[in-house]
Each structure stands twice: as structure tokens, then as C-alpha cells.
ZALUM-120218 format. One record per residue (C-alpha): x, y, z; residue number from 0; residue in one letter. Coordinates in Angstrom, 3 decimals. Each point is the difference from the previous one (the first is absolute). Layout:
BEGIN
{site {X; Y; Z}; NUM; a}
...
END
This chain:
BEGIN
{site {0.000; 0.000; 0.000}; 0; x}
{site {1.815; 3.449; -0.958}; 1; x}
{site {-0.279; 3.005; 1.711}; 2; x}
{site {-2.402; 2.134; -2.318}; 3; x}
{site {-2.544; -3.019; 0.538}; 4; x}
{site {0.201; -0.348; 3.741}; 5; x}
{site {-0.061; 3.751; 0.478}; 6; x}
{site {-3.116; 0.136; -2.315}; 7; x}
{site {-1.627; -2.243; 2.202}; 8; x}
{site {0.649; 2.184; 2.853}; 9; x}
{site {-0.887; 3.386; -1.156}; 10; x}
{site {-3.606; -1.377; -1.601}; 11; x}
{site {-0.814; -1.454; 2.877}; 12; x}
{site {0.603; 2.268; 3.093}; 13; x}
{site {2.652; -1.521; 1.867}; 14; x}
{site {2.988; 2.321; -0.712}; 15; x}
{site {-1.802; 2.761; 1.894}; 16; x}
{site {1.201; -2.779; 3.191}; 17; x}
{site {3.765; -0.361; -0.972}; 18; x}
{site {0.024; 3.536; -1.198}; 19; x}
{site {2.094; 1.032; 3.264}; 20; x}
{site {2.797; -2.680; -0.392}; 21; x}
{site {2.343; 2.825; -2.151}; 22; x}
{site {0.901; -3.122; -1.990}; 23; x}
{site {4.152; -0.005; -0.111}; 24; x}
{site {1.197; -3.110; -2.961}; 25; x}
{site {3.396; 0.358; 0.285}; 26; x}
{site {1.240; -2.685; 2.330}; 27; x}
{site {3.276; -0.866; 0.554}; 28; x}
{site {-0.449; -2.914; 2.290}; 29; x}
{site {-2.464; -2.698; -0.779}; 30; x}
{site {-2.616; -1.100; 3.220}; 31; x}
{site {0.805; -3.343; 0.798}; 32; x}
{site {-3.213; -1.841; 1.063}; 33; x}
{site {0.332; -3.372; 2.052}; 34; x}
{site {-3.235; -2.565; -1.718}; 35; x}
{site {-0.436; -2.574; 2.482}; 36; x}
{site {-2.776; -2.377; -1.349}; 37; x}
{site {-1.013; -3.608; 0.457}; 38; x}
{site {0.671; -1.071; -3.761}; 39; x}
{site {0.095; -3.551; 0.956}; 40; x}
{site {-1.181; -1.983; 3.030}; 41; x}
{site {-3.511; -0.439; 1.001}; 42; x}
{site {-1.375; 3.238; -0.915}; 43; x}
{site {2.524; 0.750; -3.408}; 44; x}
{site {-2.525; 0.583; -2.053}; 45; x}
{site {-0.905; 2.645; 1.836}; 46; x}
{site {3.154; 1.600; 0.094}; 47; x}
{site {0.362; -0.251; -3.523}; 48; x}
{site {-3.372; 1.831; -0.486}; 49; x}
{site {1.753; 2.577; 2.231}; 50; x}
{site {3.228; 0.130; -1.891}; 51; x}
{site {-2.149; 1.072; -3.092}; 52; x}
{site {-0.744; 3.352; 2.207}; 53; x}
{site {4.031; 0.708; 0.965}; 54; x}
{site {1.111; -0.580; -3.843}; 55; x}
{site {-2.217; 2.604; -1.420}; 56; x}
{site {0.797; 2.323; 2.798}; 57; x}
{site {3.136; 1.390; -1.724}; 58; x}
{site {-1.332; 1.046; -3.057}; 59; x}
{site {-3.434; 1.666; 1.209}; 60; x}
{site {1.764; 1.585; 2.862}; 61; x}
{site {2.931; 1.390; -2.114}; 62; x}
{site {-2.598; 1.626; -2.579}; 63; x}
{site {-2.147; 1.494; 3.264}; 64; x}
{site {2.701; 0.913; 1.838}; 65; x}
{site {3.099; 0.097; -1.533}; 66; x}
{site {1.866; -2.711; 2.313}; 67; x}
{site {2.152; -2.778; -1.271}; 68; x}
{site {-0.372; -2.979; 2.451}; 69; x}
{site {1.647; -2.866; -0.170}; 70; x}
{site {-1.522; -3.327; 1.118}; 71; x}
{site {1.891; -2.410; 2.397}; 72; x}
{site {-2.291; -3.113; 0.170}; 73; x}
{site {0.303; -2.677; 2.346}; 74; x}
{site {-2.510; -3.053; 0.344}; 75; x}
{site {-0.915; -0.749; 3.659}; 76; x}
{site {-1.124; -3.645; -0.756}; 77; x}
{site {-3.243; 0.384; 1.888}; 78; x}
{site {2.025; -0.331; 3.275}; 79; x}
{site {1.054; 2.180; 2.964}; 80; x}
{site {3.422; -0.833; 0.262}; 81; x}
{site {0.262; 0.450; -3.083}; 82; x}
{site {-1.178; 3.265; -0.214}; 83; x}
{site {1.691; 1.296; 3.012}; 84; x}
{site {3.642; -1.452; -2.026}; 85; x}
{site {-0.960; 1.586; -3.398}; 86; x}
{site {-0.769; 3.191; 1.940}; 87; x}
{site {3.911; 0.173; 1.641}; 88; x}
{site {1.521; -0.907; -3.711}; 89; x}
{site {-1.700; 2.691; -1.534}; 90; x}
{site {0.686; 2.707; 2.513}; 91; x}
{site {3.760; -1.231; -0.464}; 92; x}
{site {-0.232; 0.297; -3.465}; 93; x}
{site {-0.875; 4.006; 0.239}; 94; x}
{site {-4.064; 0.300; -0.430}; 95; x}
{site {-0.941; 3.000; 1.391}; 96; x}
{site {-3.406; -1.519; 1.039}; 97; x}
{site {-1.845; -2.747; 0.091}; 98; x}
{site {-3.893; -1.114; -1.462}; 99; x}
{site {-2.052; -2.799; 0.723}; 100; x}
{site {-0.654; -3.219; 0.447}; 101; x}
{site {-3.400; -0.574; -0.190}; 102; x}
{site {-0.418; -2.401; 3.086}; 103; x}
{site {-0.124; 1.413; 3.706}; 104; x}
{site {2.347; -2.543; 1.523}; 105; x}
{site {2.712; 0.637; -2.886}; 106; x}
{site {-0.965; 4.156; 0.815}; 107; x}
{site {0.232; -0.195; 3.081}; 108; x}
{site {3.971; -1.824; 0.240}; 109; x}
{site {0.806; 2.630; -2.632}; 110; x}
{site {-0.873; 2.656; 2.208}; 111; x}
{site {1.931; -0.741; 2.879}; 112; x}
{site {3.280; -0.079; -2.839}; 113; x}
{site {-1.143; 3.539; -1.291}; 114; x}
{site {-0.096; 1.333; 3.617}; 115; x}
{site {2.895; -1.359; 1.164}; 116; x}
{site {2.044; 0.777; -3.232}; 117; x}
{site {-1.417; 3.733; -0.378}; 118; x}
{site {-1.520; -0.657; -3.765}; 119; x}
{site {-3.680; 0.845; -0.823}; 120; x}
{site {-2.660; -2.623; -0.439}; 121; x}
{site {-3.140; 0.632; -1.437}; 122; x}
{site {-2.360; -3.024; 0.282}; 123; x}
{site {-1.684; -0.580; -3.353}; 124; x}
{site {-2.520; -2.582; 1.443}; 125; x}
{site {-0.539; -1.441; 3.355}; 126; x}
{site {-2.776; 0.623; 2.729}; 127; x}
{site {1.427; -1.221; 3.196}; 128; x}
{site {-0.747; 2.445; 2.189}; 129; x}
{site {3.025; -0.290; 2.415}; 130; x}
{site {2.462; 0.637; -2.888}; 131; x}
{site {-0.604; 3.934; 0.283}; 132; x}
{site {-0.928; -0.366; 4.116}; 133; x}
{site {3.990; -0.239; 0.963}; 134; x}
{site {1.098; 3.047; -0.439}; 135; x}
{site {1.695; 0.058; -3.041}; 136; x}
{site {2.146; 3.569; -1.626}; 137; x}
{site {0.562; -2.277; -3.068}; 138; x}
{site {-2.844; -1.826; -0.831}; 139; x}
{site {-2.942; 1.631; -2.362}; 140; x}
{site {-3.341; -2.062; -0.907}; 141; x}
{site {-2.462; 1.248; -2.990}; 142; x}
{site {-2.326; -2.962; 0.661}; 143; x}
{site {-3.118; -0.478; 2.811}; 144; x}
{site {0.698; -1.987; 2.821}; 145; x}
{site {-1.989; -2.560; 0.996}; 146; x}
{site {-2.603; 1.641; 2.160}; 147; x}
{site {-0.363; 2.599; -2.947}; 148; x}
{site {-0.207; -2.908; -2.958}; 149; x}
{site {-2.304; -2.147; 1.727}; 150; x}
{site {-2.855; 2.890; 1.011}; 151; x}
{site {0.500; 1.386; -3.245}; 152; x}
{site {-0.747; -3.343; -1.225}; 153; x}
{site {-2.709; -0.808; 2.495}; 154; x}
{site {-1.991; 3.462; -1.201}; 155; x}
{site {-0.118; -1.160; -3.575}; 156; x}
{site {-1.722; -3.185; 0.817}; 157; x}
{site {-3.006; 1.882; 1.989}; 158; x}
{site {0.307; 2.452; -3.414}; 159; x}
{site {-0.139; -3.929; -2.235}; 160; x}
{site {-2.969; -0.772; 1.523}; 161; x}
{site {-1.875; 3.095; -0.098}; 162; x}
{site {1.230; 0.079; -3.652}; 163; x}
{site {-1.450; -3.668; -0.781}; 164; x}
{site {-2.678; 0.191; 2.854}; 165; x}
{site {1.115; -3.136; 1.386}; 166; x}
{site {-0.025; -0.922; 3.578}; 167; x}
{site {2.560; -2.814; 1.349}; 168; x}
{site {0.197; -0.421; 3.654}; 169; x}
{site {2.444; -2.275; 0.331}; 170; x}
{site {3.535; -0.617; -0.816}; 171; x}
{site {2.945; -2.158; 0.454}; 172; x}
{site {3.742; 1.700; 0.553}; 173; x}
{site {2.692; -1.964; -1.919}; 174; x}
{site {3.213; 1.763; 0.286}; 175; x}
{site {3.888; -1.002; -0.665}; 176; x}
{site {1.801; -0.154; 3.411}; 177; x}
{site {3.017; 2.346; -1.206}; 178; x}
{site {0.727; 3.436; 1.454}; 179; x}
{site {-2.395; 1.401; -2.547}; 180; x}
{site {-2.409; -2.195; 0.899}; 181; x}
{site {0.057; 0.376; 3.561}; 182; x}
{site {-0.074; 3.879; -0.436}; 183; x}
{site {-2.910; -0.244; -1.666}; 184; x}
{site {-1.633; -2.590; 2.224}; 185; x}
{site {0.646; 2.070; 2.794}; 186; x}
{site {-1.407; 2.955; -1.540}; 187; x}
{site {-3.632; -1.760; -1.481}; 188; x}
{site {-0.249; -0.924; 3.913}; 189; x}
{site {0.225; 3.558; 1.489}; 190; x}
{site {-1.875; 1.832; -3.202}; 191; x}
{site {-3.194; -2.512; -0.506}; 192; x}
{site {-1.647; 1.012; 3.492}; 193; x}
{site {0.371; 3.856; -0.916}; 194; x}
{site {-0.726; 0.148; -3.258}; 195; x}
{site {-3.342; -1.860; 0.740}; 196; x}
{site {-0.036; -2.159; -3.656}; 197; x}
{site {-3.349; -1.895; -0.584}; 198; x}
{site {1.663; -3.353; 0.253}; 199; x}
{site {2.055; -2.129; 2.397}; 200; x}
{site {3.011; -2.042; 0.506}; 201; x}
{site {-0.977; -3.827; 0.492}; 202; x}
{site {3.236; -1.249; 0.013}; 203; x}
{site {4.255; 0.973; -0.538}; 204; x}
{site {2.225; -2.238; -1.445}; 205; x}
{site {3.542; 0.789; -1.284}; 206; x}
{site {2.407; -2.180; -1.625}; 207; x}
{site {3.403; -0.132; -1.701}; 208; x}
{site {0.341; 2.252; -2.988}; 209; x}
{site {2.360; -3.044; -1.443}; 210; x}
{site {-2.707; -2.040; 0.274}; 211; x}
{site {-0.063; -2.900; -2.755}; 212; x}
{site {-3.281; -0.919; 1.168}; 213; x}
{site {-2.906; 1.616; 1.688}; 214; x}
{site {-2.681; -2.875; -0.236}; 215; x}
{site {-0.558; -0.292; 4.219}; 216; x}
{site {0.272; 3.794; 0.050}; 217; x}
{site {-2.995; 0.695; -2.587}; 218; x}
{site {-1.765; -2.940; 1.127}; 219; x}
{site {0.225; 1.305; 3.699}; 220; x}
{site {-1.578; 3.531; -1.572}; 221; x}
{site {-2.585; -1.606; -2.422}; 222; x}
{site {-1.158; -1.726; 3.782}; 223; x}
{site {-1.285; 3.771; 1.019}; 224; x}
{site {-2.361; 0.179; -2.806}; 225; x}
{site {0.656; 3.340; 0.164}; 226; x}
{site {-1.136; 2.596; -2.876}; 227; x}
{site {3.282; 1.085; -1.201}; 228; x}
{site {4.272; -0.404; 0.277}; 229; x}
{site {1.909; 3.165; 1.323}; 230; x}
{site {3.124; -0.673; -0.835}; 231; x}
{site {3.909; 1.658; 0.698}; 232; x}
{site {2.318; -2.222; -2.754}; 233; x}
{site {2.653; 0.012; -1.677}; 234; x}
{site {0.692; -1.057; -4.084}; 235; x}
{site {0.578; -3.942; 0.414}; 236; x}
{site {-2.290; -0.706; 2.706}; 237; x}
{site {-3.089; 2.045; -1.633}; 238; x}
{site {0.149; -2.117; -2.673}; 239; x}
{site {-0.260; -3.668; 1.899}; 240; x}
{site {-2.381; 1.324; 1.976}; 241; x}
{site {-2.089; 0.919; -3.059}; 242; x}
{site {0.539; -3.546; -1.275}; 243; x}
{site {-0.978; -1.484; 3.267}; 244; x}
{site {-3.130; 1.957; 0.237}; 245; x}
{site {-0.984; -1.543; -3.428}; 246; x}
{site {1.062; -3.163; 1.429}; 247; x}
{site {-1.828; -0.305; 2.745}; 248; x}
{site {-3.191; 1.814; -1.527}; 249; x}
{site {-0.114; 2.608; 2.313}; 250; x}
{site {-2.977; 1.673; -0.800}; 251; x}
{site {0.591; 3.728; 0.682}; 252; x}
{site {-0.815; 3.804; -0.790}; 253; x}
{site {3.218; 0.671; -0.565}; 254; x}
{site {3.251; 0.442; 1.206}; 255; x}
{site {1.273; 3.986; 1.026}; 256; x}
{site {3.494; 0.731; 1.408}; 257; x}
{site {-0.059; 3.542; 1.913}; 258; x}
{site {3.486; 1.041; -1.538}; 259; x}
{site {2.551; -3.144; -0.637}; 260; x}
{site {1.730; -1.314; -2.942}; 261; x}
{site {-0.396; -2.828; -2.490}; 262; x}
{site {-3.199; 0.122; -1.405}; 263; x}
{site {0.357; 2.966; -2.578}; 264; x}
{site {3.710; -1.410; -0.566}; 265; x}
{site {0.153; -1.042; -3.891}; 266; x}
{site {1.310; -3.244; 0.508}; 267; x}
{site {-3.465; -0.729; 2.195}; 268; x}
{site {-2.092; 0.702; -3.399}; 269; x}
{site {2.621; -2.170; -1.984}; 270; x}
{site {0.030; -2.828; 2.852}; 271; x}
{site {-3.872; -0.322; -0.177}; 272; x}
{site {-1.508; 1.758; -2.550}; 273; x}
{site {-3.561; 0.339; 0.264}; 274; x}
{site {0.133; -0.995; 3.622}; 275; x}
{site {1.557; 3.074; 0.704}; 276; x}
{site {-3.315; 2.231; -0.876}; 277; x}
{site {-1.635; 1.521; 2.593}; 278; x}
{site {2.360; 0.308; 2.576}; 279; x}
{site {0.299; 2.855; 2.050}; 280; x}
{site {2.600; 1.748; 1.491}; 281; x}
{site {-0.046; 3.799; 1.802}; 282; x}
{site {3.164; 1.176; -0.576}; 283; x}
{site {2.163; 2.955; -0.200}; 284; x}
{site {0.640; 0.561; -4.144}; 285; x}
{site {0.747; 2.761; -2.068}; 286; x}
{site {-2.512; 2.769; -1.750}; 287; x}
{site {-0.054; -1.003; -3.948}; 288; x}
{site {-1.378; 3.417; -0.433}; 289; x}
{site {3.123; 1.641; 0.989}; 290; x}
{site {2.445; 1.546; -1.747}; 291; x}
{site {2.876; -1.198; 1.651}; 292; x}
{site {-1.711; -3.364; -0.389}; 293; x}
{site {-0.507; 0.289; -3.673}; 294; x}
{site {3.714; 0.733; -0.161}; 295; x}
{site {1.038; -2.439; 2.139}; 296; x}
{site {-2.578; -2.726; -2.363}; 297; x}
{site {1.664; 1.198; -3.564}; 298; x}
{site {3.590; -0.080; 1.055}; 299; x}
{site {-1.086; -3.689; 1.650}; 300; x}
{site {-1.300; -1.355; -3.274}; 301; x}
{site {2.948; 1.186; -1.642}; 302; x}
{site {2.294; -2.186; 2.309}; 303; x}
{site {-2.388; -2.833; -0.460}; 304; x}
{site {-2.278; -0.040; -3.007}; 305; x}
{site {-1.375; -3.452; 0.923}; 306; x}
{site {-1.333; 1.283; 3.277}; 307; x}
{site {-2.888; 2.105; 1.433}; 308; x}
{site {1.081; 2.671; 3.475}; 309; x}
{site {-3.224; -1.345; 0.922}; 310; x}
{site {1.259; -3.226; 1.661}; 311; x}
{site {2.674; 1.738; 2.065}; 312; x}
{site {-1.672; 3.143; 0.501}; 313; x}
{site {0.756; -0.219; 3.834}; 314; x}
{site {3.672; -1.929; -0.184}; 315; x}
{site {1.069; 2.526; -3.119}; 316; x}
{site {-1.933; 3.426; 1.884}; 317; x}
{site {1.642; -0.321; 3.164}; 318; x}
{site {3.323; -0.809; -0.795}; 319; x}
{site {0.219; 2.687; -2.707}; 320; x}
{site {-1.483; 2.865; 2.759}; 321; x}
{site {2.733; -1.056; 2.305}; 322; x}
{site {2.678; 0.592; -2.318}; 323; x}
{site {-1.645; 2.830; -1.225}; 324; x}
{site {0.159; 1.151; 3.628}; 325; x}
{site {3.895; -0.546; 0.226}; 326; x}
{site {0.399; 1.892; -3.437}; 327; x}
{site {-2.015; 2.716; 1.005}; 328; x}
{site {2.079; 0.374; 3.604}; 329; x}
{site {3.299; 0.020; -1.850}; 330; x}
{site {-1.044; 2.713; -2.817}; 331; x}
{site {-1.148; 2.142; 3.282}; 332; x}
{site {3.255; -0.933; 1.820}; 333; x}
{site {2.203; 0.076; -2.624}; 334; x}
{site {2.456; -2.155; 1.605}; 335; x}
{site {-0.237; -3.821; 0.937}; 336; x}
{site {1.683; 0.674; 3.834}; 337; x}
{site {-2.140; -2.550; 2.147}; 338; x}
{site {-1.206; 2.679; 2.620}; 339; x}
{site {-0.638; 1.986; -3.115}; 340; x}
{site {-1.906; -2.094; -2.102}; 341; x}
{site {-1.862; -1.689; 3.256}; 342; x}
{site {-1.301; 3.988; 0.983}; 343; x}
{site {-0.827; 0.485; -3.523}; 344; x}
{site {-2.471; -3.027; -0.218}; 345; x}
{site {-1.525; 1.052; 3.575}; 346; x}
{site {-0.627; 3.301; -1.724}; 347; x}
{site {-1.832; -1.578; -2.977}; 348; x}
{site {-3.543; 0.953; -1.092}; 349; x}
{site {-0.672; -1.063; -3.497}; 350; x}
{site {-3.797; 0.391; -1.244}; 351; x}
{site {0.026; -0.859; -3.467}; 352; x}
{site {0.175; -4.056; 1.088}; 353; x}
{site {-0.783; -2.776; -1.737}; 354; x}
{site {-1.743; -2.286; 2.638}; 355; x}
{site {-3.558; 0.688; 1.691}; 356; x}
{site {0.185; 2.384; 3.247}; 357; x}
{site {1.150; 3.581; 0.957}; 358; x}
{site {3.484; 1.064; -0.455}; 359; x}
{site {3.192; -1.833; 0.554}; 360; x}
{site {0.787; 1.747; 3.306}; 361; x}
{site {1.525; -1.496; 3.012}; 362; x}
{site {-0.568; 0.079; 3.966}; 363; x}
{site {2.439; 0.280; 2.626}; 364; x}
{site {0.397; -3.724; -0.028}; 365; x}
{site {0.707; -0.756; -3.424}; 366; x}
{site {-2.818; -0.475; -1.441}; 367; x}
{site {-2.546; 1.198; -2.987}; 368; x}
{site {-3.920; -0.054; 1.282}; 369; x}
{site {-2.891; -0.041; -2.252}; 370; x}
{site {0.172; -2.412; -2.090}; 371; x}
{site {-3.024; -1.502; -1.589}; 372; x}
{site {-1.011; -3.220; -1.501}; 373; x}
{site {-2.334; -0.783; -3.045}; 374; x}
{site {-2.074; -3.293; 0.086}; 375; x}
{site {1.360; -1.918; -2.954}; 376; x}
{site {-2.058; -2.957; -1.514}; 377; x}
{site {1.204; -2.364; -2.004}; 378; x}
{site {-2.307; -0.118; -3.383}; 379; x}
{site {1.153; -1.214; -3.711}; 380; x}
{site {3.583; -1.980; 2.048}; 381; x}
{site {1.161; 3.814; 0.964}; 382; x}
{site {-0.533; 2.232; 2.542}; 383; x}
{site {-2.404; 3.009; 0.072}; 384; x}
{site {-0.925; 3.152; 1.973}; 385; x}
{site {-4.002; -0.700; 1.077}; 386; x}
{site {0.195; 2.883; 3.531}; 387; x}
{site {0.362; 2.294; 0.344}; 388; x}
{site {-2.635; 1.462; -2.359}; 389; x}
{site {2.122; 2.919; -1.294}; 390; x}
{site {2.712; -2.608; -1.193}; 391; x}
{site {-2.066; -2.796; -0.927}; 392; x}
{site {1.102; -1.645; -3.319}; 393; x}
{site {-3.297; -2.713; 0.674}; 394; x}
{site {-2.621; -0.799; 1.995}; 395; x}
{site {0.795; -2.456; 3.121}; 396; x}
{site {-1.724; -3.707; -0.693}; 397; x}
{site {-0.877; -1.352; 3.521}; 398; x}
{site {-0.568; -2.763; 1.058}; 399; x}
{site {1.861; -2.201; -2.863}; 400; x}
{site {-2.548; -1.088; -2.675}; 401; x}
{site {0.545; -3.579; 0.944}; 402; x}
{site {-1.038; 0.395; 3.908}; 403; x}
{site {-3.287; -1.783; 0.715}; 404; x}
{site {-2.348; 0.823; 3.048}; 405; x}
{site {-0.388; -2.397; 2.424}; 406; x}
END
């Protein structure tokens, strides 16, 4: 994408009035080195890879918006901790000025205590344990909703799902993965059910392994409730035997809703079960087609990959790009890549013209950005589409699925 085209874009649509105060400065003598730490194999690599597809477009749409050259230094974190924490201390020795990631609140969480104890900026791409900004961090920076904030976001779109299809479930069965995500989250549908006063109940919790191979006692154990629907908090793999299982067992349900996890608007969930994937529904943070910086963002992604849609990695590709974005945008400020600099700089940020759903990138004293917001993406056609809010609806919601059957 060249720069008369992107800056088209921009002035037609309104959102250079909101970088019109950066003073944009494109010579650069020193390139930003940015730290990618991603789970691009492992247990949850293809989710890493969907978030790699963010970082490598980065460059390019960030040079033509802001003039910075950045240079990626990527490291895979192999879907584990240790790992992460390791790949984290290599890549601070090799000279990044600051690191982004990775995705998964265990990995962020290990990384953070190297960025605080080495003196290099982190900025969490994705990751909703709450704890991770709770420890006092000077180093660490989070553009994502924790927990608490994903799961009543979440929990408000399925009141707004079944106003919208003027359904009434009253009871459902909590499956959740038993990782730190998971148990975030868990925590977090406990305390914000009671208050938010939600026409149905929990009739049962069960978690379970996220490596899980096999989830026939599990489902079978739900199925047992006879309750109306699933709420589920998954990940990639596990969404996908649980599907199967569910059409094992002939679990005869509504539908299944997740109030803000993974896995079931991933693309290799459509191209793992194909029509089985339709209908599923998943509350989610995700990013405003409408946009500009979105519609920026989408042509310079087809470009890098003509045989893909942003669609499928709207959240993976949004949220990693908006945290480099936020590193570029603290160095151009800055103008120097000094640690205490460049970690001041990002605590100053404020950056309006975003390309994810919420108010601006702006964060508190602890680290971290606050309003956030979450669309309720269904999947219809094998690919995922805005149904709520109203304003950014691409369809109408279909609940319960077409299949279900009154008892």
C-alpha cells in the first residue's frame, strides 16, 4: 500500500483530524526495535500465527502513518511459560528496545516480571489476567480488558441476544479451560452474574484441560443438566472437540455463547468443522470494519495475504497491530529509544483514531487501557460476523440454532 493511497483513506474519512497533532518527523536515524513474542507453535500456534499476521504488516502501515521504520525481532514462545520468560531475556540481550505480546496470560505474565526487572517496555497485546497489571509494574502496558471487564462486557451482550431474538433461556452450564485465562474468567462470571441480575442461571461449572484430546465425560457430565444453553471460556483446540462431542453425544441445545474467549471465530475452527461451526457465538472484543484505520489496516492485510480475509483474525491481527502502533507512536513523541524515555512516552499515550471497538488508547496509573468493548460475533456462512451491537451489525443474530428442538 503506498503512501498517496493510505493517506487518501485518511483524509476522506475523518481520522487525520485525530493524528493531526503528532507534527509527523520521517527522518529516522535509528530503527525501533520491537521484541514479537508469540506462541507460533505449541498448543495454541495457530493462534500465534494469526497474531504474527498483525506484527508483519505493522511496519509498513505504521511507516506510511507515521513515518517510523521498525524493525521486527520475532521470537516464538512455544505456547509455554518458560519458554516465554527465556525468549524474553534473549531478546532484551539482543538490543530490542521493547517488547509486545504473547497472546496468553501465563506467557504475559513471566514476560513481565523480565521487562521490570530488565528496565525494557512491555506492552501486552492480548491477555486478561487481571493480576498481570495488579503488581505494580513501571514497565508493563496492557491495551486489552481484563477479565472482570471481558466477561461483563460479554455477559451484557447476551441479555442484548436475547432481547434481540426474544428468546428466554434460564439455564446454563459453565464449561471453561482450567488455564490462567480460564480461571480469570471463571472467577469473574462468579462475582458479575449476581449483580448484573441476567435472566438465567448457572446449573453447573465444569473446567477441564485445554490439551484435552477428549472431552466425552466432560460434555456428557454437561448434557446431564439439561440445561438450555453452553457458556463457554475456550481456547482454539479444545472448542473444536468439544463441538464434535456435542454432536456426538446429541446434545440437544440452544446454543453455545462464550462471554469473551478464543477459538470459536479462529479460522481453523470453520476449516476443522465446516458447517458445524454456524451459529456459534462468541462476545468478544474485535475491531470496527467501519473505521478508517481499520480499512487501512484490512487493504494492506490482503496485500500480505491475498488468499485470506482480516475477518478471521480480526481480534489476533487488531490487537497486536494497536500495540505496536502504541510503541511507534511513543518513540516518534520521544524521539529517542532510552528505556525511561520510551516507557514515559507510552504512559503519556492517547491515540483516538484506533482501530479496535472502545474509547481511546489511554492508560491508568497502573498500566492499563480501560474501555474496551466487545461485539457479539456469530458464526454464519463458516465465518464470523458482527450481529450487536446494532450500530455495527453486519447480520441479524440466529438464536437458538435452527436444529434445537423443544422439549
Amino acid at each position: 500500500m503506498n503512501r498517496r493511497r493510505f493517506n487518501k483513506i485518511l483524509l476522506g474519512s475523518g481520522i487525520a483530524a485525530a493524528w493531526a497533532p503528532f507534527n509527523i518527523v520521517r527522518a529516522q536515524s535509528t530503527k525501533l526495535k520491537v521484541g514479537v513474542l508469540l506462541p507460533k507453535s505449541g498448543l495454541q500456534g495457530l493462534i500465534g500465527q494469526s497474531c504474527q499476521k498483525g506484527a508483519d504488516l505493522a511496519p509498513v502501515v505504521i511507516k506510511d502513518l507515521l513515518g517510523v521504520d521498525i524493525e521486527l525481532m520475532n521470537a516464538d514462545t512455544e505456547s509455554h511459560v518458560d519458554t516465554a520468560r527465556t525468549r524474553a531475556e534473549r531478546l532484551v540481550q539482543e538490543g530490542v528496545h521493547c517488547l509486545v505480546g504473547p497472546f496468553d496470560s501465563g506467557a504475559a505474565a513471566a514476560i513481565a516480571q523480565v521487562a521490570e526487572q530488565r528496565g525494557v517496555p512491555f506492552v501486552i497485546n492480548i491477555a486478561a489476567a487481571p493480576q498481570i497489571t495488579e503488581q505494580g509494574y513501571k514497565f508493563v502496558f496492557r491495551n486489552f480488558p481484563i477479565a472482570s471487564e471481558l466477561v461483563r462486557n460479554g455477559l451484557a451482550l447476551i441479555d442484548d441476544l436475547f432481547r434481540a431474538t426474544n428468546t428466554s433461556p434460564r439455564t446454563a452450564v459453565f464449561m471453561h479451560v482450567n488455564d490462567t485465562f480460564g480461571e480469570a474468567n471463571a472467577k469473574a462470571i462468579k462475582a458479575l452474574l449476581p449483580q448484573l441480575k441476567l435472566p438465567f442461571k448457572l446449573v453447573e461449572t465444569i473446567s477441564y484441560d485445554p490439551a484435552a484430546k477428549d472431552l466425552t465425560v466432560e460434555v456428557a457430565k454437561a448434557k446431564a443438566t439439561k440445561a438450555d444453553f453452553l457458556l463457554l471460556v475456550s481456547r482454539l483446540n479444545d472448542a473444536i472437540v468439544l463441538r464434535r462431542e456435542i454432536v456426538k453425544q446429541r446434545w440437544n441445545l440452544m446454543g453455545i455463547i462464550s462471554p469473551g474467549s478464543p477459538g470459536m471465530y479462529e479460522n481453523q475452527f470453520y476449516r476443522a468443522l465446516g458447517k458445524l461451526s454456524d451459529h456459534c457465538i462468541t462476545n468478544v472484543p474485535w475491531h470496527e470494519p467501519k473505521a478508517p484505520l481499520s480499512k487501512a489496516v484490512d487493504e494492506a492485510f490482503r496485500k500480505q495475504n491475498p488468499k485470506d480475509q482480516l475477518r478471521f483474525h480480526a481480534l489476533n491481527v487488531g490487537y497486536t497491530f494497536e500495540a505496536i502502533l502504541i510503541v511507534a507512536d511513543a518513540y516518534r513523541r520521544t524521539k529517542s529509544t532510552d528505556s525511561k524515555s520510551l516507557t514515559e512516552a507510552i504512559r503519556q499515550t492517547e491515540i483516538k483514531g484506533r482501530m479496535m471497538l472502545g474509547g481511546p488508547i489511554r492508560f491508568n496509573a497502573k498500566g492499563q487501557v480501560e474501555g474496551n468493548l466487545s461485539a457479539c460475533i456469530q458464526n454464519q456462512g463458516q465465518k464470523p460476523v458482527v450481529v450487536l451491537p446494532a450500530a455495527a451489525a453486519e447480520a441479524k443474530p440466529v438464536f437458538p440454532w435452527p436444529q434445537y428442538k423443544r422439549a
